[in-house]
C-alpha positions in Angstrom: 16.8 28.5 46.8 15.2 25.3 45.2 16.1 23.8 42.2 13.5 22.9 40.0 13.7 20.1 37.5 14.2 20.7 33.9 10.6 20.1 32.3 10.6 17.8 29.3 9.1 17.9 26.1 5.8 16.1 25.9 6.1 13.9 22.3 5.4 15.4 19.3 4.5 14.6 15.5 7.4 14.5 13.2 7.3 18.0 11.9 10.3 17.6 8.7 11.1 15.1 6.0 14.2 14.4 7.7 12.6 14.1 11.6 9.8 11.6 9.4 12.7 9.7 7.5 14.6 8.9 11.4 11.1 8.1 13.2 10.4 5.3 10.0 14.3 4.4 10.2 13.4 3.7 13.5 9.9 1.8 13.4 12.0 -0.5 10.3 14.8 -1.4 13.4 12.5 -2.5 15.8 11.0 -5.6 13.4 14.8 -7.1 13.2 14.6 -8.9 15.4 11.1 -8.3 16.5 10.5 -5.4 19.5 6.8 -6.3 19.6 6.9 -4.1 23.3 7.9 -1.0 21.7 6.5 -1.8 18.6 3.5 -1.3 20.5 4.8 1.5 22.6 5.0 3.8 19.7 0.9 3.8 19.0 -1.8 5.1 20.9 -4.0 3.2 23.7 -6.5 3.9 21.7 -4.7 3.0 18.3 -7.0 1.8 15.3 -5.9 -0.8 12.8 -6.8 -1.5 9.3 -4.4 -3.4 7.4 -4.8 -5.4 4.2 -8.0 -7.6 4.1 -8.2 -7.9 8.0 -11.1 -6.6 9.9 -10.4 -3.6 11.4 -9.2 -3.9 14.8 -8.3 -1.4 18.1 -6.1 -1.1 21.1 -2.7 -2.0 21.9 -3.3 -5.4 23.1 -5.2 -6.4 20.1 -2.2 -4.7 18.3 0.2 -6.8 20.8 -1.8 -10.1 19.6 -1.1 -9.4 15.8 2.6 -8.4 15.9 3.3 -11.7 17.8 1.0 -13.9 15.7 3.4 -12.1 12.6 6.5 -12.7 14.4 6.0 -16.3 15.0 5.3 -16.9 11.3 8.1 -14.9 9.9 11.4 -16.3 10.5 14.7 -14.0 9.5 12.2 -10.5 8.5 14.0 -7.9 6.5 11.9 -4.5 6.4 12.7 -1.6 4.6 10.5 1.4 4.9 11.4 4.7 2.6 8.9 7.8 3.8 6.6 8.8 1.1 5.0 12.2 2.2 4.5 13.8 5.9 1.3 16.3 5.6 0.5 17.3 9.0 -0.5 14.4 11.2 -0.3 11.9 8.2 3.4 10.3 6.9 2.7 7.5 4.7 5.6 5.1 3.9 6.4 2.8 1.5 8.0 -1.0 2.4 9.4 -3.8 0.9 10.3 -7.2 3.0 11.3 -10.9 2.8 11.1 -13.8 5.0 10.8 -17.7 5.9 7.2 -19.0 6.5 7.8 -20.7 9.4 5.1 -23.2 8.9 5.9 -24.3 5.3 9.2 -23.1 4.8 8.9 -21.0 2.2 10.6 -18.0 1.4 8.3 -14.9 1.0 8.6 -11.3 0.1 5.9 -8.5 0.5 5.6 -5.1 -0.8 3.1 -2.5 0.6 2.0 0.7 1.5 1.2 2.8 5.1 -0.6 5.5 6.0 0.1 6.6 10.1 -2.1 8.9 11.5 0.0 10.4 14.1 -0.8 12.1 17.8 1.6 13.3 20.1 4.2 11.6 18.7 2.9 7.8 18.3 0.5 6.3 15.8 -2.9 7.0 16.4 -4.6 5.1 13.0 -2.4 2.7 10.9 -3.5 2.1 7.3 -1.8 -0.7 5.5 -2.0 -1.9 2.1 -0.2 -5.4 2.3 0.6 -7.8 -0.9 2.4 -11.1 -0.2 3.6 -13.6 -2.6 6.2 -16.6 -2.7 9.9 -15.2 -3.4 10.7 -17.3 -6.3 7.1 -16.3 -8.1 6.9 -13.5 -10.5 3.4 -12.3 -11.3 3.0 -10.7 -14.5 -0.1 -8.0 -15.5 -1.6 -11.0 -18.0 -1.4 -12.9 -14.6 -3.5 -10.4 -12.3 -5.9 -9.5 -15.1 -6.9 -13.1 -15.4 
């Protein structure tokens, strides 16, 4: 009689809040320190980028070339990410982080705002909103309206 192997689950799309909240607990890790390989192994080949006032951009190399160009310019990164909403395919995610600039020395803090398109378990379409600003400066409305 031959045995046969069990068969494994093919990836799937978080399908809870509380499978959502561990997958973004888990994408937060893997920027400290920086896991730019499975970073990238958590989107699609065929992965499209748009994120803050970049041009749009596609593939996991170009996606490689961006998280290493980020990681050589952010010294010490602290990420949090707290899920917003999961809606079928889409979970968008809010984050907050703070850093060095590694080329002036300046300590930085961002806040911003994802949407991840999700197929078979990675991120298929990333959607970022991205605001960056020294640490020490504190932007007021009468600021931005000016």
């Amino acid at each position: 009689m031959a045995v046969q192997a069990l068969r494994e689950e093919a990836p799937s799309n978080p399908r809870t809040l509380d499978e959502a909240r561990q997958l973004v607990k888990h994408v937060e890790s893997l920027f400290m320190p920086w896991n730019i390989d499975a970073l990238v192994d958590g989107f699609t080949e065929d992965c499209v980028i748009r994120f803050g006032t970049l041009g749009e951009f596609r593939g996991r190399e170009a996606l490689r070339a961006f998280f290493t160009a980020r990681s050589r310019r952010q010294k010490n990164y602290r990420l949090t990410k707290q899920v917003r909403t999961l809606d079928g395919e889409r979970l968008t995610n809010l984050w907050t982080g703070d850093w060095e600039d590694t080329e002036t020395g300046t300590a930085m803090k961002g806040f911003g705002i994802e949407v991840w398109t999700m197929r078979e378990g990675r991120i298929a379409i990333w959607e970022a909103a991205f605001n960056v600003a020294p640490a020490a400066s504190e932007m007021t409305l009468a600021d931005m309206l000016r």
